[in-house]
C-alpha positions, 0 to 999 in steps of 0.5 A, a space after each residue: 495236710 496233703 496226702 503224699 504217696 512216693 513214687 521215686 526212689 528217695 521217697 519209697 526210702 524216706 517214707 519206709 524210715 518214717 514208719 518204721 524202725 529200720 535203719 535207713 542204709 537197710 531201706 536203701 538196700 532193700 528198695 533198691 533190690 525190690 526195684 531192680 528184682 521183683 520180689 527180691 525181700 521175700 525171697 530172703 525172707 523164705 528161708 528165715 521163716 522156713 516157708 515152703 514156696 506156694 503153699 500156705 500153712 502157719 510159717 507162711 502165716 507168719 511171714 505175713 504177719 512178721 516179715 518186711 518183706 511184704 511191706 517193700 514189695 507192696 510199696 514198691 511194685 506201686 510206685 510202677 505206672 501199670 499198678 498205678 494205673 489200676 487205681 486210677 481206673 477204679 476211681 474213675 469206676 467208682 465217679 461214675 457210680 456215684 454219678 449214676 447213683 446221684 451220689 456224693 463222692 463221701 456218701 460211697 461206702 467202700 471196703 478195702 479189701 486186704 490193701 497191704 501198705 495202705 496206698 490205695 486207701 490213701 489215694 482214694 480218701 486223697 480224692 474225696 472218697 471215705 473207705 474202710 481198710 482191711 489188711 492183716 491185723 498186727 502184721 508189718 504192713 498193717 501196723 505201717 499202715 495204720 502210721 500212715 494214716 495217724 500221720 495224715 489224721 485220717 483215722 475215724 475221719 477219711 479212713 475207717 480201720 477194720 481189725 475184724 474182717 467179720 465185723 464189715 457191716 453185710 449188704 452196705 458197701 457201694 463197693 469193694 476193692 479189691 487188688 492181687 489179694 485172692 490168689 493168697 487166700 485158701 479158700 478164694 471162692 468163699 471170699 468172694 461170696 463174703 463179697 456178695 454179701 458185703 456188697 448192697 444190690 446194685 454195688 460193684 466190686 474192683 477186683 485184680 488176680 494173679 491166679 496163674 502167677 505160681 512161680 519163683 517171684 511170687 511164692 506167696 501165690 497158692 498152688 491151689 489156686 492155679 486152677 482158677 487162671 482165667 475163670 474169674 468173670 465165672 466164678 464171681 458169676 456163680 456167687 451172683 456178681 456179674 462182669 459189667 466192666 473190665 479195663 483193656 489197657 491193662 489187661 483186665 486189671 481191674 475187673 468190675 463186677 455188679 451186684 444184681 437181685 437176679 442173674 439171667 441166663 442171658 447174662 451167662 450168655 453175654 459172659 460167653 459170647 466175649 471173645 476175651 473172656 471165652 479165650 482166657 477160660 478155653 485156656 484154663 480147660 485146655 491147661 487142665 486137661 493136659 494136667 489130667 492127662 500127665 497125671 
């Protein structure tokens, strides 16, 4: 069977139908204030879950697990061309590793890591590529997934479900991916170390971030996590991932960072001397600093 993924507005709506048990004039609804207002269905959800924007505890926790909200968000912000096009870049990262590494499209192992609705997943085993899907097991958007997938025959076949984040094999992966996922994490730093050690040597990680995105749009974005806006290429460098590659068309998205045995100082010393990157991180002093000194 052919994998589709929608994309126009009649398809988002069919597709959300399909799998779910919301009453097709809610959808319309619902996609139509997704595209027209991004960000529109979690807001509404905010206050039912009594979630307090930007700061996660077990009623943020909660809206992810039981909220729809997500699932319309996710599906609708990929059907746009710009996050269509992170994809597209991260599969053509991931040809070139399999021609570097005289490698089958099917031999990659790849970690999808936190992939929401399941549309990259769905892309990729589209384009001949074998992944693991991990999101947040029993949530709105996994259980949508997993239908997705069932309805393709894809499971244990295309498309490997993880249901414990623990149990992803240490040092095996060829790559990992990983979009707009650790700016709502608590703890980001240790989730790319758990990159590190998921990644075999020489493996590369697909990664996009919004860390300076704290704002009414996006009140699932943490705080805390402001302070790494434009430190990303040197956080992956502090757990032993070094940038190798970066997509200019959409302004970093994705990034691509390398598993080595060794980081070099020269590698540091590359890191600095890129204009794009040593602006972003000068920015993300000089926003500090002026936090220090309002405080």
């Amino acid at each position: 069977m052919e994998i589709t993924i929608p994309l126009t507005f009649a398809e988002l709506v069919n597709e959300i139908v399909k799998f779910t048990e919301l009453p097709r004039e809610e959808v319309e609804h619902r996609v139509w204030m997704e595209a027209i207002d991004k960000g529109w269905n979690i807001q509404q959800d905010l206050n039912r879950f009594q979630v307090t924007p930007h700061y996660y505890n077990d009623k943020m926790e909660q809206l992810y697990r039981e909220s729809y909200g997500m699932l319309f968000e996710n599906l609708v912000y990929w059907a746009k061309p710009n996050r269509q096009g992170w994809t597209e870049s991260a599969l053509k990262r991931l040809k070139l590793y399999a021609k570097n590494h005289n490698l089958k499209h099917e031999e990659l192992k790849i970690l999808m890591h936190g992939d929401g609705t399941g549309n990259d997943s769905l892309y990729l085993a589209k384009n001949g590529f074998k992944v693991d899907y991990y999101d947040l097991p029993g949530s709105r958007t996994f259980d949508f997934a997993m239908k997705r997938f069932e309805f393709y025959e894809l499971l244990d076949k295309s498309i490997d479900a993880i249901t414990d984040y623990n149990s992803c094999p240490m040092g095996q992966y060829d790559g990992v991916i990983s979009f707009e996922v650790l700016e709502h994490l608590n703890a980001p730093v240790a989730a790319i170390r758990d990159i590190y050690s998921r990644l075999k040597m020489g493996g590369i990680a697909l990664i996009t971030e919004a860390f300076g995105r704290v704002d009414n749009i996006h009140p699932t974005h943490l705080a805390t996590n402001a302070k790494y806006d434009g430190t990303t290429a040197f956080m992956f460098f502090k757990q032993g991932l070094v940038l190798s590659w970066y997509d200019r068309t959409y302004w970093f998205k994705p990034m691509e960072f390398v598993k080595l045995e060794k980081v070099s100082p020269l590698r540091l010393n590359r890191l600095l001397r890129d204009g794009v990157i040593r602006g972003k991180y000068l920015g993300a002093i000089g926003r500090e600093m002026k936090q220090m000194f309002r405080r």
